[in-house]
N, C-alpha and C positions, 0 to 999 in steps of 0.2 A: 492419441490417448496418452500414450507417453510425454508430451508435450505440456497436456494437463497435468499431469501427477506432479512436473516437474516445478508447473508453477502453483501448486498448491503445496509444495512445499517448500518453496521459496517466501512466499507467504506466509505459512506458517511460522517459518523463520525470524521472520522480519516483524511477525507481531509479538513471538516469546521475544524477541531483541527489545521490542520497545518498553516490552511489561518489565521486562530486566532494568534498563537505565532510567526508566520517567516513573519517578516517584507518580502516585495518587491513579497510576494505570494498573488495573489490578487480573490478574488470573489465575482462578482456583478450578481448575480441572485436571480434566485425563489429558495425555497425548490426543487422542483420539478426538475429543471435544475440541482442541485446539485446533486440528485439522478441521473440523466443519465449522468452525469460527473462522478460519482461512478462506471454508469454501464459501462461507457468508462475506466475506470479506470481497471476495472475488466476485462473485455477482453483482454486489453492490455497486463497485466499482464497473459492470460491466456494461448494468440496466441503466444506473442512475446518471455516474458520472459525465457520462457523454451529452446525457441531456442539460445536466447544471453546468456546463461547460459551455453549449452551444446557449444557453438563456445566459450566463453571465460574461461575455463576449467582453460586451465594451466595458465592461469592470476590469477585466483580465487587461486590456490594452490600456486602458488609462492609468493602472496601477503597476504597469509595465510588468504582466506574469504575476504579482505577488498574490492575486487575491484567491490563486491555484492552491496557497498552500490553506485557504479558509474553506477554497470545495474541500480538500484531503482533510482538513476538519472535518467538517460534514459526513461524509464518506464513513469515516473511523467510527464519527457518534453514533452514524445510522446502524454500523457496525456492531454498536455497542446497545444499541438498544433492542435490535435483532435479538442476539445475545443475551440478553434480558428477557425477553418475550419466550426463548426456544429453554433456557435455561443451559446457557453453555461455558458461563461464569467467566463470562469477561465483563468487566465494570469500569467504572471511571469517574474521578474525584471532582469533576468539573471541565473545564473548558480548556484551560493554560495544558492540564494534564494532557488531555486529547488532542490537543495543537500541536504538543514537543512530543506524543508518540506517533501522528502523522507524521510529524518529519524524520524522525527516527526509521519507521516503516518505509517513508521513502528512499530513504537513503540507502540502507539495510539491503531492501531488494533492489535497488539500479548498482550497489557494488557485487552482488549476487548475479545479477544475470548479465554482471561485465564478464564478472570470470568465468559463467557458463556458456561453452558457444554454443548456437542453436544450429543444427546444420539446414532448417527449412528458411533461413532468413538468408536475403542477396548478400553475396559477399560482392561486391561489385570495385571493393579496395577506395570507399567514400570518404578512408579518413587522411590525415597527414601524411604524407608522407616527406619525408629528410633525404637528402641524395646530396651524398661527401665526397666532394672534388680534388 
């Protein structure tokens, strides 16, 4: 449970970050609405994207990765049209807006949950390591 809380607010984070820096990404609400826009956010990401990932396979490897950051478009708009439909005032100026706050949002939460350690993930010591002779 805690786990959840932890990335639904990391998320939340990561989408007031993007509403902050990307002109034409907009958010008029509470705290609170901004968390269930997170928690929309999160499901979106959790129902959809795997399936738009595993249908656009061979787009993702011919584009070598890039066409990941057009799902996290996707993702964001569905995000945002949710949001629209629940009434949770998150909006967006068009497309370019929603593309530089997916990547904001991505970026936002992968340095968030560098500096968060999770203690349920292996630590198995998979990264670099330097050894001075």
């Amino acid at each position: 449970m805690l786990r959840f809380l932890i990335r639904l607010v990391v998320n939340a984070v990561a989408i007031w970050a993007a509403v902050q820096l990307v002109p034409g990404l907009i958010y008029e609400g509470s705290t609170a609405s901004l968390l269930l826009v997170a928690l929309v956010f999160g499901v979106v990401n959790a129902l959809v994207r795997p399936l738009l990932l595993l249908l656009t396979c061979p787009f993702i490897i011919l584009t070598l990765g890039l066409f990941v950051l057009v799902i996290n478009t996707i993702m964001l708009s569905l995000t945002v049209w949710l949001s629209g439909i629940f009434d949770l005032g998150l909006t967006s100026t068009g497309f370019w807006a929603t593309f530089l706050g997916a990547i904001v949002i991505s970026i936002v939460s992968s340095i968030i949950n560098l500096l968060i350690k999770d203690d349920n993930e292996d630590d198995r010591g998979n990264g670099v390591v330097i050894i001075n002779q």
